[in-house]
C-alpha positions as CSV (number, residue, x, y, z in Angstrom):
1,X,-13.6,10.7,19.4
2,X,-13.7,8.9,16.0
3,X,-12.0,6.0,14.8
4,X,-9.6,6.1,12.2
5,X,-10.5,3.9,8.9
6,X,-8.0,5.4,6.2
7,X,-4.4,5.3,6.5
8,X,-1.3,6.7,4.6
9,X,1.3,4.0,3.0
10,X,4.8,5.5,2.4
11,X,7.8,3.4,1.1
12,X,11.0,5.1,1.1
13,X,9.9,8.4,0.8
14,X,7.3,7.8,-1.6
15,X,3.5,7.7,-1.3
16,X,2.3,4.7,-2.3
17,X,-1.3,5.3,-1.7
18,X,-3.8,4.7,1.4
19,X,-5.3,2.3,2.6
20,X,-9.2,2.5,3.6
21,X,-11.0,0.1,6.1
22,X,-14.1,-1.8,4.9
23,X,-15.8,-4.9,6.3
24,X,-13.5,-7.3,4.1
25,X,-10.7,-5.9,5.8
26,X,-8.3,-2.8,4.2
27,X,-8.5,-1.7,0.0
28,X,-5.2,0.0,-1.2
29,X,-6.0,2.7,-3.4
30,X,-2.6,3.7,-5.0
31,X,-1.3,7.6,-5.6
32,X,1.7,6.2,-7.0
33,X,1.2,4.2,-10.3
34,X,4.6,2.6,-10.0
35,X,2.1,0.7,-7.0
36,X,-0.4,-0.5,-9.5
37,X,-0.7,-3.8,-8.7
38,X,-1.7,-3.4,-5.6
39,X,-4.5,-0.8,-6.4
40,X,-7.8,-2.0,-5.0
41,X,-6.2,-5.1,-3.7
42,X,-7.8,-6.0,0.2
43,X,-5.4,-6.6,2.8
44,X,-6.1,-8.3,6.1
45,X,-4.8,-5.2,8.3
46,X,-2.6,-2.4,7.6
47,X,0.8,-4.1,8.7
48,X,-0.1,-6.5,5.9
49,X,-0.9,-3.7,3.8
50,X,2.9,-1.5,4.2
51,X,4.5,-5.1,4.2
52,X,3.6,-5.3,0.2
53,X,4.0,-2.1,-0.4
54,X,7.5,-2.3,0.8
55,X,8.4,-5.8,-1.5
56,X,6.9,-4.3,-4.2
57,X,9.3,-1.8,-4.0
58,X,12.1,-3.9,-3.2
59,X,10.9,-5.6,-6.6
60,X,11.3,-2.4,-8.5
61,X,14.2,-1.5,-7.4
62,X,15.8,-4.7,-8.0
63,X,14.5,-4.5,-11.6
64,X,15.6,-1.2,-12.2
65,X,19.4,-2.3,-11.7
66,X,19.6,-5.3,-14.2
């Protein structure tokens, strides 16, 4: 059995990107570029990972109605 180091982030129904596990912790590699800002960001652990994937899109959203 193998352990799983890449996981998929999805916000909403959109892919937001993956997140891959390295000594540092977990990089975010984006697939959407509305998620840009968090491209090659390190996270502590995934939860930490989906959490700012999720306000970021809150943030978007919120932009896109003013």
């Amino acid at each position: 059995m193998s352990n799983t180091n890449a996981f998929a982030i999805e916000v909403q129904g959109h892919s937001a990107g993956i997140v891959v596990a390295d000594r540092g912790g977990y990089t975010f590699f984006v697939s959407d570029w509305a998620f840009r800002d968090l491209d090659r960001r390190v996270f502590r652990n995934v939860g930490q990972a989906e959490r700012a994937a999720q306000q970021h899109f809150s943030r978007l959203a919120q932009n896109r109605r003013r």
